[in-house]
DOTORZA-596996 format. One record per atom (N, C-alpha, C): atom name; residue in one letter; x, y, z; residue number from 1. Coordinates in steps of 0.1 Angstrom, whole numbers. Layout:
N
mardo	migu	east	north	up	seba
CA	a	X	Y	Z	NUM
...
This chain:
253
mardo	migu	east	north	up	seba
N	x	-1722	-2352	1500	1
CA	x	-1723	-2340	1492	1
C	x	-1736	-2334	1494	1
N	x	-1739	-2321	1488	2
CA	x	-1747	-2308	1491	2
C	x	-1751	-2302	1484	2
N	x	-1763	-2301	1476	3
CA	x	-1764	-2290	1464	3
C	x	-1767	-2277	1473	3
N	x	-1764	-2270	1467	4
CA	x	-1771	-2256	1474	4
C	x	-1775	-2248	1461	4
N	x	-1787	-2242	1464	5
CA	x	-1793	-2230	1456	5
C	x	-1789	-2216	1462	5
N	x	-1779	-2210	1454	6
CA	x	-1780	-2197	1456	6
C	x	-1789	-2187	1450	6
N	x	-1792	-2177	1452	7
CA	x	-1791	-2164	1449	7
C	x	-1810	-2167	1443	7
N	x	-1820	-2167	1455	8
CA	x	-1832	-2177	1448	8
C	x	-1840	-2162	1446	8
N	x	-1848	-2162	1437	9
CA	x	-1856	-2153	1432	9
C	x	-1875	-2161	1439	9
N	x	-1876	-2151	1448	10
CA	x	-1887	-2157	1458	10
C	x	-1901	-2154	1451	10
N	x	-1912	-2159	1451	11
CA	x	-1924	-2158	1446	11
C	x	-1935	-2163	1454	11
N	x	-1944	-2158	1460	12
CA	x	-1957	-2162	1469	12
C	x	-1966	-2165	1462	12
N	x	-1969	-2177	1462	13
CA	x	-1982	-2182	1457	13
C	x	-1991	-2188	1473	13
N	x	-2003	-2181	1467	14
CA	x	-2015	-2187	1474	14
C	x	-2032	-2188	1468	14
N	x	-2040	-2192	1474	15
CA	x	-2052	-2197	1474	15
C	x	-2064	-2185	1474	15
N	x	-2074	-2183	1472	16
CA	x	-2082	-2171	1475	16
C	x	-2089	-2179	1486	16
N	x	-2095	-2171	1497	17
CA	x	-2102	-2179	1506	17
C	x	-2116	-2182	1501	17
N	x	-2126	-2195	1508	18
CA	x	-2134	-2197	1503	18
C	x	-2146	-2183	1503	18
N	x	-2154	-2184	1492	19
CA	x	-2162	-2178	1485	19
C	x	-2153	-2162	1485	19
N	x	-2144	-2165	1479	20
CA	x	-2143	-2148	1473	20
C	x	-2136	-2150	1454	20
N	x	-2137	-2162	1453	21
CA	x	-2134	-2160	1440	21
C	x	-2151	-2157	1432	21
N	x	-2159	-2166	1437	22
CA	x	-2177	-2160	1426	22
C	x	-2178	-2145	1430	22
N	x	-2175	-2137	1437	23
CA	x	-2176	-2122	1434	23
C	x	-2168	-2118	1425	23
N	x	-2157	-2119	1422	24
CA	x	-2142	-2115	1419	24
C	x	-2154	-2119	1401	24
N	x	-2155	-2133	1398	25
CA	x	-2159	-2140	1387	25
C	x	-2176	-2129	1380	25
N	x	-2179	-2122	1392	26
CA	x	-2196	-2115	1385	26
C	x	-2189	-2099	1383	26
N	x	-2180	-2096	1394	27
CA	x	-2176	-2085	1391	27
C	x	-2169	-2083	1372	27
N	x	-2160	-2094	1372	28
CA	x	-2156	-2095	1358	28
C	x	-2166	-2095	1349	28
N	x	-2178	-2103	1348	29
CA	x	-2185	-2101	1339	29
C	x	-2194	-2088	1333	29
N	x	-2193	-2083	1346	30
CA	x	-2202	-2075	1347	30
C	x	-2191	-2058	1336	30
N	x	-2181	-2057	1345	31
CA	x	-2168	-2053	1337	31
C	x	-2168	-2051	1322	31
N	x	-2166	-2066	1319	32
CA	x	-2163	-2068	1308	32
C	x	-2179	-2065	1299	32
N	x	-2190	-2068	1302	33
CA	x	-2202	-2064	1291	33
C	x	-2206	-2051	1290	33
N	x	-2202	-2045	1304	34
CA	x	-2203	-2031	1301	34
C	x	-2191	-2018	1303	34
N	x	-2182	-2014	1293	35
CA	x	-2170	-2011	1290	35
C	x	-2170	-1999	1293	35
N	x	-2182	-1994	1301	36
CA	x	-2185	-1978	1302	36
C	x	-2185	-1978	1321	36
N	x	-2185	-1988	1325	37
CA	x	-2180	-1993	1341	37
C	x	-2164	-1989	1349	37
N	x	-2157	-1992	1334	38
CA	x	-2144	-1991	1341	38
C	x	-2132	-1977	1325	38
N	x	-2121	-1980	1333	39
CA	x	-2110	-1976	1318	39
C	x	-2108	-1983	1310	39
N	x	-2102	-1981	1299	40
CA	x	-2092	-1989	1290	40
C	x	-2079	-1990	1300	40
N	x	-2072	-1996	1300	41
CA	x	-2060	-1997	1306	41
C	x	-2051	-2005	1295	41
N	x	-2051	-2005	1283	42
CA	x	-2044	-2015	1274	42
C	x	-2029	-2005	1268	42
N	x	-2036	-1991	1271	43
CA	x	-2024	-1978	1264	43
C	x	-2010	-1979	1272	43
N	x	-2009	-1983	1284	44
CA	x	-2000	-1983	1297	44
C	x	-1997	-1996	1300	44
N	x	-2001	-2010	1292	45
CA	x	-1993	-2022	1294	45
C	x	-1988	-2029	1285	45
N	x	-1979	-2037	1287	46
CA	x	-1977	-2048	1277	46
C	x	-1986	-2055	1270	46
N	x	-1994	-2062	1278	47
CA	x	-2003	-2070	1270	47
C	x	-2007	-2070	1257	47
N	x	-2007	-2075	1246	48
CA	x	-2017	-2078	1234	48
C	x	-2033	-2084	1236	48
N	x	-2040	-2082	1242	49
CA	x	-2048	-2091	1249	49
C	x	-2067	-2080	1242	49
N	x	-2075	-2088	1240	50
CA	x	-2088	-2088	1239	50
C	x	-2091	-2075	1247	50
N	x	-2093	-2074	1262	51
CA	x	-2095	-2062	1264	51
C	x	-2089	-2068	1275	51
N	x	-2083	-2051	1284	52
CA	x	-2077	-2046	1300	52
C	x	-2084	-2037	1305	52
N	x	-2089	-2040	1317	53
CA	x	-2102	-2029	1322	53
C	x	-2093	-2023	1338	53
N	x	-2091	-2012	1337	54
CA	x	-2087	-2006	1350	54
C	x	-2099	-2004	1359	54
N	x	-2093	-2016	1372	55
CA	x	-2100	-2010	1386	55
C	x	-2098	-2001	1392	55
N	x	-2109	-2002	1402	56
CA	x	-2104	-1996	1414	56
C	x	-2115	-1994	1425	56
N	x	-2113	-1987	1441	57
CA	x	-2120	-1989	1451	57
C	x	-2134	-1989	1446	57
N	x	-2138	-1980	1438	58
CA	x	-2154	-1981	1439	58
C	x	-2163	-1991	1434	58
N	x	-2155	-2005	1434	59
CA	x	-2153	-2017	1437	59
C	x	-2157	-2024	1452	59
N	x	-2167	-2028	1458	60
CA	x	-2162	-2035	1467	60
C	x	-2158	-2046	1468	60
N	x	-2160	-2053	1459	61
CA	x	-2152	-2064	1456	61
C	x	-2133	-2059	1456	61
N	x	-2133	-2055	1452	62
CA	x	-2117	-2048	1449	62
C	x	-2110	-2042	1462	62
N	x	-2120	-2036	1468	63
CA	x	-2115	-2031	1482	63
C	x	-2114	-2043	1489	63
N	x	-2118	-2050	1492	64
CA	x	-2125	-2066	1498	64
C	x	-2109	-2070	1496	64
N	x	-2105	-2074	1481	65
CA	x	-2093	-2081	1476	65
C	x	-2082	-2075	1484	65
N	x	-2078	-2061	1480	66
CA	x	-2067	-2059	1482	66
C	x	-2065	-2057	1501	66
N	x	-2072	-2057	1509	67
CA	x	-2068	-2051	1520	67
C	x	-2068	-2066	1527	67
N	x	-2077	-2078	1522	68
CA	x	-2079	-2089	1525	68
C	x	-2063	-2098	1521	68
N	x	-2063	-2098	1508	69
CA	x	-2049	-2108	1500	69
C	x	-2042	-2101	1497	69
N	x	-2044	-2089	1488	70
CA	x	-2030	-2089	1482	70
C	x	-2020	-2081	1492	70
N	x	-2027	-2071	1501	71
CA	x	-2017	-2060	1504	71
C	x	-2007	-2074	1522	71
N	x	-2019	-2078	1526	72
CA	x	-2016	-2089	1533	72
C	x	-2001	-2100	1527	72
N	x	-2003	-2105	1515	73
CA	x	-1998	-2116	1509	73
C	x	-1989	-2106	1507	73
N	x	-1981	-2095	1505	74
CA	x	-1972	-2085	1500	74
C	x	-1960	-2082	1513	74
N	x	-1966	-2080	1524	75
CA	x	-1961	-2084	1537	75
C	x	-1957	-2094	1540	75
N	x	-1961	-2107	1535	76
CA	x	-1957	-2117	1541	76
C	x	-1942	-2124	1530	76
N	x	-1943	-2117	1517	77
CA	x	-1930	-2118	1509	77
C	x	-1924	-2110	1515	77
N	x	-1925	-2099	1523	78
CA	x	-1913	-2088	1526	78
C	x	-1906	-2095	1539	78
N	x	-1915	-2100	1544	79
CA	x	-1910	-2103	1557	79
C	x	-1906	-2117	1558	79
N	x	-1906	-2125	1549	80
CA	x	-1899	-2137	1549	80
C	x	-1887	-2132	1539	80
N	x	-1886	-2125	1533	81
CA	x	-1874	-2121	1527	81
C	x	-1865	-2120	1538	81
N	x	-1869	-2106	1542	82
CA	x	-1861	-2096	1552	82
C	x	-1856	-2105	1564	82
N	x	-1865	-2117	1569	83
CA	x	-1861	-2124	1579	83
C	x	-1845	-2133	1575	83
N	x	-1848	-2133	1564	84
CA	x	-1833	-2141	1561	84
C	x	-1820	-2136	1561	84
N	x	-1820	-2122	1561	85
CA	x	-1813	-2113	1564	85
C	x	-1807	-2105	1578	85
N	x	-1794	-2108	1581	86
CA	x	-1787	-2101	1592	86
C	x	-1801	-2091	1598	86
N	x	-1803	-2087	1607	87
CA	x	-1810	-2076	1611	87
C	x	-1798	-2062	1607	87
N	x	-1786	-2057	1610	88
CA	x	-1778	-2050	1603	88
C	x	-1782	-2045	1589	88
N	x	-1786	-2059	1579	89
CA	x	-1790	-2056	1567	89
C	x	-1803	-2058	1559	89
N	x	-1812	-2055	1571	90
CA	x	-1831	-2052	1566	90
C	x	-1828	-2039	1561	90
N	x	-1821	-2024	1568	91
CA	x	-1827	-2014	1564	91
C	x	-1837	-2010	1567	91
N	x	-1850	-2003	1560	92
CA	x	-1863	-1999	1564	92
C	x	-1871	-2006	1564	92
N	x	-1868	-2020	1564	93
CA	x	-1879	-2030	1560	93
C	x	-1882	-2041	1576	93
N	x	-1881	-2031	1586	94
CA	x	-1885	-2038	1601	94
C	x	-1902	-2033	1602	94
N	x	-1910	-2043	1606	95
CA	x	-1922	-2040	1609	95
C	x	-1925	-2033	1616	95
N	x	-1938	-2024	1610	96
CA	x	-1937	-2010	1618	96
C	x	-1928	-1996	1609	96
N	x	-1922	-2002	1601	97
CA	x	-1907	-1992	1597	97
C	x	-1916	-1991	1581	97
N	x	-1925	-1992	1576	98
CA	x	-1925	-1996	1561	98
C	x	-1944	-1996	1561	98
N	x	-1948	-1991	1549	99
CA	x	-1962	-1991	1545	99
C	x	-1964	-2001	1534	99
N	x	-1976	-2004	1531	100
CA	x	-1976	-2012	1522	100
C	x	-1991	-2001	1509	100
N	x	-1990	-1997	1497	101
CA	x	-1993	-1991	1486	101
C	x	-2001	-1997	1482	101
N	x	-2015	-1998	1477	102
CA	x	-2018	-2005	1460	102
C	x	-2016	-1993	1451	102
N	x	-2008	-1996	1440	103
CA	x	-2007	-1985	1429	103
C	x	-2020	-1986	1418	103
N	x	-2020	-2000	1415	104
CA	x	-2033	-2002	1406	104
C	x	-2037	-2015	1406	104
N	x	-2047	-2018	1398	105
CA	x	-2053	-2034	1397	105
C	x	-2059	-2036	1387	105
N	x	-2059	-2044	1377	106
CA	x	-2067	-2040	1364	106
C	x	-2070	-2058	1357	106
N	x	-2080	-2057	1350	107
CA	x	-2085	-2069	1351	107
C	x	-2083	-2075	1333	107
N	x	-2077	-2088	1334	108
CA	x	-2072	-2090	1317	108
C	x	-2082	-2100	1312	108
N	x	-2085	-2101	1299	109
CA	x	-2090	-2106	1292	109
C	x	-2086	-2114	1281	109
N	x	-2081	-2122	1282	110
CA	x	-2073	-2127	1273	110
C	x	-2080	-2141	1264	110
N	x	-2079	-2137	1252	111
CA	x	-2087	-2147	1242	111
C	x	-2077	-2156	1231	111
N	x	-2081	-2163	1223	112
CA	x	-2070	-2171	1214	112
C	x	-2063	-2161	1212	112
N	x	-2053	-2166	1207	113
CA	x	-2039	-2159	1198	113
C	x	-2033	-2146	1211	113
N	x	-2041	-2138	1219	114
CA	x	-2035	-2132	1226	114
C	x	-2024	-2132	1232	114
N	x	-2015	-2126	1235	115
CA	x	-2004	-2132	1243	115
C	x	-1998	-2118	1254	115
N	x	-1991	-2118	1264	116
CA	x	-1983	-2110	1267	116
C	x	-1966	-2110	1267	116
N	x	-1964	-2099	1259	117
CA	x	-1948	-2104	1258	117
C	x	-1942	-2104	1274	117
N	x	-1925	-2105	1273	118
CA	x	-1920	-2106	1283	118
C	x	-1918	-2094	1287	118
N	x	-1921	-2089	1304	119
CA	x	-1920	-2075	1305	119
C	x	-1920	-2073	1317	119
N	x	-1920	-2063	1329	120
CA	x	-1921	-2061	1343	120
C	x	-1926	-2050	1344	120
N	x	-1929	-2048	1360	121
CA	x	-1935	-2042	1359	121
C	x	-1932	-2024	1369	121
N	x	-1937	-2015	1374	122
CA	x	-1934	-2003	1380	122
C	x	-1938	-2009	1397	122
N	x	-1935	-1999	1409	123
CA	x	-1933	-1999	1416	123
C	x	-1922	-2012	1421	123
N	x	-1931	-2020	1434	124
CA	x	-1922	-2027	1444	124
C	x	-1924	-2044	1445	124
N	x	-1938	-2044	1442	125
CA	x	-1941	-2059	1442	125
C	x	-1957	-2061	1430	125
N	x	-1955	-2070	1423	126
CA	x	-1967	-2067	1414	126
C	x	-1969	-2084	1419	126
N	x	-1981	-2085	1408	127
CA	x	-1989	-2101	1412	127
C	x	-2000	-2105	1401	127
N	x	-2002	-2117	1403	128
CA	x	-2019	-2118	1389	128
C	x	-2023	-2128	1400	128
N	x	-2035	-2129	1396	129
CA	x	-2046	-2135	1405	129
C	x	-2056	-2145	1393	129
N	x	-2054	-2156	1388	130
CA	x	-2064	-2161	1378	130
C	x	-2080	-2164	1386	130
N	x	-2089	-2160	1378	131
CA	x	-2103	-2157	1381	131
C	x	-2111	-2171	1369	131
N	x	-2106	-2173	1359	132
CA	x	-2114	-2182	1349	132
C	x	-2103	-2188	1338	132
N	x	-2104	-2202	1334	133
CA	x	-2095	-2206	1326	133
C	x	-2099	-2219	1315	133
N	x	-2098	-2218	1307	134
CA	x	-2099	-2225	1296	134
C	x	-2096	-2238	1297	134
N	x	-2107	-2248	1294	135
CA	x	-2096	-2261	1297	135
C	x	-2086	-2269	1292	135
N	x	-2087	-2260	1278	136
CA	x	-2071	-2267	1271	136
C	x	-2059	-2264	1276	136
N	x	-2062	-2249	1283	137
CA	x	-2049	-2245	1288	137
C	x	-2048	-2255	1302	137
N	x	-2040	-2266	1301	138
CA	x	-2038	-2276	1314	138
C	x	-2026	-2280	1316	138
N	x	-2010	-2275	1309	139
CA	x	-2003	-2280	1315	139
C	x	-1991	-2287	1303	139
N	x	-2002	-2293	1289	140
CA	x	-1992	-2300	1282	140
C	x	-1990	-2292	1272	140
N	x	-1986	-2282	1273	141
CA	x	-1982	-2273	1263	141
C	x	-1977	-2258	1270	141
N	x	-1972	-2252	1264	142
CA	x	-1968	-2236	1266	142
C	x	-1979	-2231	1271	142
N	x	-1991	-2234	1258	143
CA	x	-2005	-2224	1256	143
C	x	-2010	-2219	1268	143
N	x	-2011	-2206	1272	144
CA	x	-2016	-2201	1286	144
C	x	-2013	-2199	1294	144
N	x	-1992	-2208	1298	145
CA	x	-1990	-2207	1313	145
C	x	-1985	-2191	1315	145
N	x	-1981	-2190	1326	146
CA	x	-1974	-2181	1333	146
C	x	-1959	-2183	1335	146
N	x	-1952	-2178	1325	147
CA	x	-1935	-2180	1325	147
C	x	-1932	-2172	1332	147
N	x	-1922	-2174	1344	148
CA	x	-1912	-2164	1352	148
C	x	-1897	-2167	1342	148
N	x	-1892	-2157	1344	149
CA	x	-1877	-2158	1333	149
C	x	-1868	-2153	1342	149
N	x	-1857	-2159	1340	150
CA	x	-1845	-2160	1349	150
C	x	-1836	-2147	1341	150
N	x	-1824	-2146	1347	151
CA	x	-1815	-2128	1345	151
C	x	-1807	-2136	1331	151
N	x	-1806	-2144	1325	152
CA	x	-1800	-2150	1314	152
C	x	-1808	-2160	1307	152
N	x	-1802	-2159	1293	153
CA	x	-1812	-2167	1286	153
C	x	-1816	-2185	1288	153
N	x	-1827	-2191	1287	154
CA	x	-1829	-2205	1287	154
C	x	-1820	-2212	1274	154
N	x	-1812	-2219	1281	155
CA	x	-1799	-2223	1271	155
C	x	-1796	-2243	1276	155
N	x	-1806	-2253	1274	156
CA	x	-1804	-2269	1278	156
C	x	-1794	-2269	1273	156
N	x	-1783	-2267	1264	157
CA	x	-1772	-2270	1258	157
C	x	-1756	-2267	1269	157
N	x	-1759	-2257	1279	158
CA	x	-1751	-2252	1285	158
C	x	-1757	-2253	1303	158
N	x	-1767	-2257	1303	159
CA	x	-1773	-2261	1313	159
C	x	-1781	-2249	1325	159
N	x	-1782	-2241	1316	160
CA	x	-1791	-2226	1326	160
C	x	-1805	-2236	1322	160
N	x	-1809	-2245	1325	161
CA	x	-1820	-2251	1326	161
C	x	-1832	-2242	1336	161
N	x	-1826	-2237	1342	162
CA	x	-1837	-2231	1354	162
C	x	-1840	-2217	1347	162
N	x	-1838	-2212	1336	163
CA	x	-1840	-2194	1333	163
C	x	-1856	-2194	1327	163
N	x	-1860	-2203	1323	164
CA	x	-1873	-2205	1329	164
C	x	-1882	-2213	1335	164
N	x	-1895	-2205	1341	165
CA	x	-1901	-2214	1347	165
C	x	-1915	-2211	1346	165
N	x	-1924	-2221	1341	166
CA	x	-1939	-2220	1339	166
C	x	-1949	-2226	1348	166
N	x	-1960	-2215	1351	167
CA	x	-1971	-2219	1364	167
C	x	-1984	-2223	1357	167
N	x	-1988	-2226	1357	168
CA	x	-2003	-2236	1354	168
C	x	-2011	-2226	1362	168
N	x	-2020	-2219	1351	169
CA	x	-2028	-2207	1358	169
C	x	-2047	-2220	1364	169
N	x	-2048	-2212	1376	170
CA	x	-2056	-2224	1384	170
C	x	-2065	-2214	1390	170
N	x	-2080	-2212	1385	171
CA	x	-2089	-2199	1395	171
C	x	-2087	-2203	1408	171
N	x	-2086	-2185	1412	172
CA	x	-2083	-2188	1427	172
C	x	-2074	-2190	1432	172
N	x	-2061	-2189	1423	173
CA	x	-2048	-2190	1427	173
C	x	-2043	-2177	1423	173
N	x	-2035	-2173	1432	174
CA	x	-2026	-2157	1427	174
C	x	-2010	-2165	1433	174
N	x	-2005	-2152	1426	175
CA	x	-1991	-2151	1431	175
C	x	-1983	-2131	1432	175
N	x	-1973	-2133	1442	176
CA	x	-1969	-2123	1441	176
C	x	-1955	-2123	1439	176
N	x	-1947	-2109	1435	177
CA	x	-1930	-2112	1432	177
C	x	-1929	-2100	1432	177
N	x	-1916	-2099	1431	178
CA	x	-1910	-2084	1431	178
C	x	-1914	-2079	1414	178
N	x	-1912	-2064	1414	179
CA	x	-1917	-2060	1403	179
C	x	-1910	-2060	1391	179
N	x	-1896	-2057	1394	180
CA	x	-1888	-2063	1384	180
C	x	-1885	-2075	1381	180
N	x	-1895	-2086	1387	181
CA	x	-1893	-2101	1380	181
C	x	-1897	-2097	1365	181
N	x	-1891	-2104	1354	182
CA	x	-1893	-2106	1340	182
C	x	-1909	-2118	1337	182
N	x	-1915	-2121	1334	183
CA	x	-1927	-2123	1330	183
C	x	-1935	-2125	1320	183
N	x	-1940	-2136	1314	184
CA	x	-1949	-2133	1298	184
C	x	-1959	-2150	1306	184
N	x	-1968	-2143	1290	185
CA	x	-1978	-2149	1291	185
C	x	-1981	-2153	1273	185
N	x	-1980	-2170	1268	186
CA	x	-1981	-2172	1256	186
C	x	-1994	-2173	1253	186
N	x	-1999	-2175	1239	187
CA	x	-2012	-2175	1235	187
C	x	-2014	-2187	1240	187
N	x	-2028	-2190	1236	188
CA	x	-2035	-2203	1237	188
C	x	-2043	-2207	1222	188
N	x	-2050	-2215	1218	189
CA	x	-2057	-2221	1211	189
C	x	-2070	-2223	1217	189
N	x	-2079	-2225	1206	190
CA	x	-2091	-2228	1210	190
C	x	-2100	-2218	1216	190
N	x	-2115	-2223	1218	191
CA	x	-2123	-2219	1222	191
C	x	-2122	-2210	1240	191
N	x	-2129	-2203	1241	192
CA	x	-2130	-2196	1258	192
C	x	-2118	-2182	1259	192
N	x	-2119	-2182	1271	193
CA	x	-2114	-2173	1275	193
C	x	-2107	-2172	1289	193
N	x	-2095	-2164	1290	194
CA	x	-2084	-2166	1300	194
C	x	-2089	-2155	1308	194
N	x	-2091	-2154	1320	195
CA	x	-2095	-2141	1330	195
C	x	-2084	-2141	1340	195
N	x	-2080	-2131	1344	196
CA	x	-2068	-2130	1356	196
C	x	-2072	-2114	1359	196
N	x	-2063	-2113	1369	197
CA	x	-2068	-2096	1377	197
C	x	-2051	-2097	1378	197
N	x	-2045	-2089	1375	198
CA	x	-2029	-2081	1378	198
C	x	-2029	-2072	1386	198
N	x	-2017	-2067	1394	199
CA	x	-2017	-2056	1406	199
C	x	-2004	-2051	1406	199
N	x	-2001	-2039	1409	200
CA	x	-1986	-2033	1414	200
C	x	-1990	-2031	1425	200
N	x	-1980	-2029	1438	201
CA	x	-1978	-2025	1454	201
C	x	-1965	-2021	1453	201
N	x	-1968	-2003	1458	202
CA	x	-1956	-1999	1466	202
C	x	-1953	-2003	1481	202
N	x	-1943	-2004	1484	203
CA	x	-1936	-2006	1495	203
C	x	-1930	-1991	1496	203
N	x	-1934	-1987	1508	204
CA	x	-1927	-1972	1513	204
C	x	-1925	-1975	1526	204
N	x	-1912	-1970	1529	205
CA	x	-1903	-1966	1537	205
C	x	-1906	-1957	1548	205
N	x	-1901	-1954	1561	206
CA	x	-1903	-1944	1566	206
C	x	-1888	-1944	1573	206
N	x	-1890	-1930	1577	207
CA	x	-1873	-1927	1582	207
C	x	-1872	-1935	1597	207
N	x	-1854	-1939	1600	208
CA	x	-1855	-1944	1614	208
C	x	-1858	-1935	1622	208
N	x	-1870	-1933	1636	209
CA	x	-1873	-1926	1648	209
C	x	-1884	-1923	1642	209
N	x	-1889	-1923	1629	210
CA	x	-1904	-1914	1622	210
C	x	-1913	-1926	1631	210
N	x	-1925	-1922	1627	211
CA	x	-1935	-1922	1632	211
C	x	-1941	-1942	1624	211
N	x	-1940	-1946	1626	212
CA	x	-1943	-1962	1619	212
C	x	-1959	-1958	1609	212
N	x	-1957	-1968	1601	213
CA	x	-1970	-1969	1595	213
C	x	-1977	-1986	1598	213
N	x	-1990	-1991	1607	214
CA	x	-1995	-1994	1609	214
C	x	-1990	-2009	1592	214
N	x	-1992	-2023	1598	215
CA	x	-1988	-2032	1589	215
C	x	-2003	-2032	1582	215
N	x	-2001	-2043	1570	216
CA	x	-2013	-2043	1564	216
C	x	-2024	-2053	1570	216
N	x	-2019	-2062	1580	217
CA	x	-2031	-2071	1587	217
C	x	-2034	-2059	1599	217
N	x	-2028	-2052	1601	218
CA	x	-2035	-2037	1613	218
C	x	-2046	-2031	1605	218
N	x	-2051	-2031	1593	219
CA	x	-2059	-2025	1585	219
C	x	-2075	-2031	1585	219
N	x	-2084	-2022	1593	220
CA	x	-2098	-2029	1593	220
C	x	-2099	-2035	1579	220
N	x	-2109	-2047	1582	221
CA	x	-2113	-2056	1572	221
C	x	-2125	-2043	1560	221
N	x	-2116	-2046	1551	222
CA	x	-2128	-2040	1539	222
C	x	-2122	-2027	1537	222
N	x	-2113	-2021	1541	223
CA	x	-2108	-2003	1544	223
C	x	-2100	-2003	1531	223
N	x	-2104	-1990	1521	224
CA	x	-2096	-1990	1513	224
C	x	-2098	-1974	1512	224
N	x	-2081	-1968	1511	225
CA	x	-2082	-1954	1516	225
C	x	-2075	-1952	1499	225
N	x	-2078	-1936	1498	226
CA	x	-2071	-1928	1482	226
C	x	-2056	-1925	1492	226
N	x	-2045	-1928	1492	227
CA	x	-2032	-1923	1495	227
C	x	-2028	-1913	1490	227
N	x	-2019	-1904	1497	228
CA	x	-2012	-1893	1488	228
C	x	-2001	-1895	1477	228
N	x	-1996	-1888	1468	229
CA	x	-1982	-1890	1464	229
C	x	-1974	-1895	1464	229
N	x	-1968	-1905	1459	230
CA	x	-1954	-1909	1466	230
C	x	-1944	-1894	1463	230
N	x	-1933	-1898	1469	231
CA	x	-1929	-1905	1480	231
C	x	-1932	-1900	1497	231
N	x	-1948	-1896	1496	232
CA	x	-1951	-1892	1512	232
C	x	-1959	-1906	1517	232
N	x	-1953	-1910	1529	233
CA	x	-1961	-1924	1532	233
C	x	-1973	-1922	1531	233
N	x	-1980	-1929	1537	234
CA	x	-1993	-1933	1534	234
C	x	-1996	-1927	1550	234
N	x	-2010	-1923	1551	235
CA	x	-2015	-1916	1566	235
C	x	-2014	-1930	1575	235
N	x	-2011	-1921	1588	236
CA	x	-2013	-1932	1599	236
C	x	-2024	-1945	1596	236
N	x	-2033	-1938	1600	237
CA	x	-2046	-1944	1603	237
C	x	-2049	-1958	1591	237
N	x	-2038	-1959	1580	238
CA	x	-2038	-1969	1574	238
C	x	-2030	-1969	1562	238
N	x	-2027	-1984	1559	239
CA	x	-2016	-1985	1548	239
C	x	-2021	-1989	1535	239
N	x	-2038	-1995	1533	240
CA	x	-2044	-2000	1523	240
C	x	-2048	-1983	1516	240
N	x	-2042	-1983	1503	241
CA	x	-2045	-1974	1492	241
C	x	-2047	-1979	1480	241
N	x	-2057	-1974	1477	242
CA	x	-2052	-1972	1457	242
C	x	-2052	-1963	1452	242
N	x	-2047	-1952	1448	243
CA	x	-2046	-1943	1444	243
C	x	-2045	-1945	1429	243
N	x	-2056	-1932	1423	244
CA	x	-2058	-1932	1412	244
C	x	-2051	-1917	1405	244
N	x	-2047	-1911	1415	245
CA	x	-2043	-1898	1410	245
C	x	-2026	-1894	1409	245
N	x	-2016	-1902	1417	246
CA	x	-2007	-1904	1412	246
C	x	-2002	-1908	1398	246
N	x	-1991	-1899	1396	247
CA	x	-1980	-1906	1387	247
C	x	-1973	-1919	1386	247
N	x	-1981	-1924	1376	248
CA	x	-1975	-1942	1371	248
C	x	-1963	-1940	1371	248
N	x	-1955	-1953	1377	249
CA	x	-1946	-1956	1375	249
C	x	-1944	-1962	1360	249
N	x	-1929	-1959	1358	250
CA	x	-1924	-1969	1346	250
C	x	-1923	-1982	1344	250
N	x	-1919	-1987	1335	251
CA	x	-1915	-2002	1333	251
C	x	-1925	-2012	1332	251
N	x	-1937	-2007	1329	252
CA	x	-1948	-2018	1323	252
C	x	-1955	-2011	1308	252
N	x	-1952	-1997	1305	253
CA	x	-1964	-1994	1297	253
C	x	-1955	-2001	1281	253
């Protein structure tokens, strides 16, 4: 006999490479003591949380992140998706055929009693990146993790055992998912403080015969360009953006 898992809801986790989490760790500090550095960003998300400071490129630490891991690690979910898939049923998602977005990046703060309810987010692929962590939050308890929630409720009685699932937040660890994954984050107890960095990425399309947009490992190291509008791709000459002047998408504020 054979168990099979159907229908899997995929999620990339990885590592930050060595020495880029103590920038990521001075940038935050630096952020967080001086509140006149960055936004509020707390009007536009779920979170209940101590403070949310909106990034962005004039960051180089930030530019560094996203053209380095996240926009990288965003491609590498698309394309192990899409590879599992008939070539008939990729659609626009052949390399070369598709850009890769940052919509935003914003850095959380999270203190006792804080919590994030359950919620998702706008665009195509979102992600958190833990930067600093408390040590009570370790695993034997709720307090702190990172729940992914399944399309039905957590029910042991009936056996939907899998509709949730909790990650042990670890600096220097991110992950990424599609944006409509469901998502919370419970309080903690005690002393310290929880730090993580969160992200949305558009994925854009280009028409079949158009003109390709360049992948995100084709993007010089450190290149972080302002993109136009959606839904106009992103310029040739590169797919790493953050745009600060577009219209947010829905489904996180």
């Amino acid at each position: 006999m054979e168990m099979l898992e159907l229908f899997p809801r995929y999620v990339l986790t990885g590592t930050l490479p060595v020495g880029t989490l103590e920038p990521l760790l001075s940038l935050a500090e630096r952020v967080l003591a001086d509140t006149g550095l960055t936004s509020d960003a707390s009007a536009k998300l779920a979170g209940q949380l101590q403070q949310q400071r909106e990034l962005g490129p004039q960051f180089p630490e930030i530019t560094a992140l996203c053209s380095e891991v996240v926009l990288p690690a965003c491609e590498r979910w698309l394309r192990h998706v899409m590879e599992r898939q008939p070539p008939q049923g990729r659609g626009p998602w052949h390399p070369g055929r598709y850009g890769l977005q940052m919509i935003d990046i914003w850095l959380n703060s999270q203190q006792a009693g804080d919590y994030n309810p359950v919620h998702t987010h706008g665009g195509s692929f979102s992600g958190v990146l833990f930067l600093k962590v408390p040590p009570q939050i370790n695993g034997t308890s709720f307090d702190g993790q990172l729940c992914f929630h399944g399309p039905e409720e957590w029910h042991i009685q009936s056996f939907r055992t899998g509709m949730a699932h909790y990650v042990q937040p670890v600096p220097g660890t991110f992950y990424v998912f599609p944006a409509w994954q469901p998502h919370s984050v419970p309080p903690f107890r005690g002393e310290g403080e929880r730090w993580s960095l969160a992200f949305n990425v558009q994925a854009v399309p280009t028409p079949p015969g158009g003109q390709g947009v360049p992948t995100a490992a084709a993007v010089p190291r450190g290149r972080l360009e302002v993109g136009p509008a959606m839904p106009v791709p992103p310029p040739a000459s590169g797919n790493v953006s953050l745009s600060s002047t577009r219209k947010r998408p829905g489904g996180f504020a």
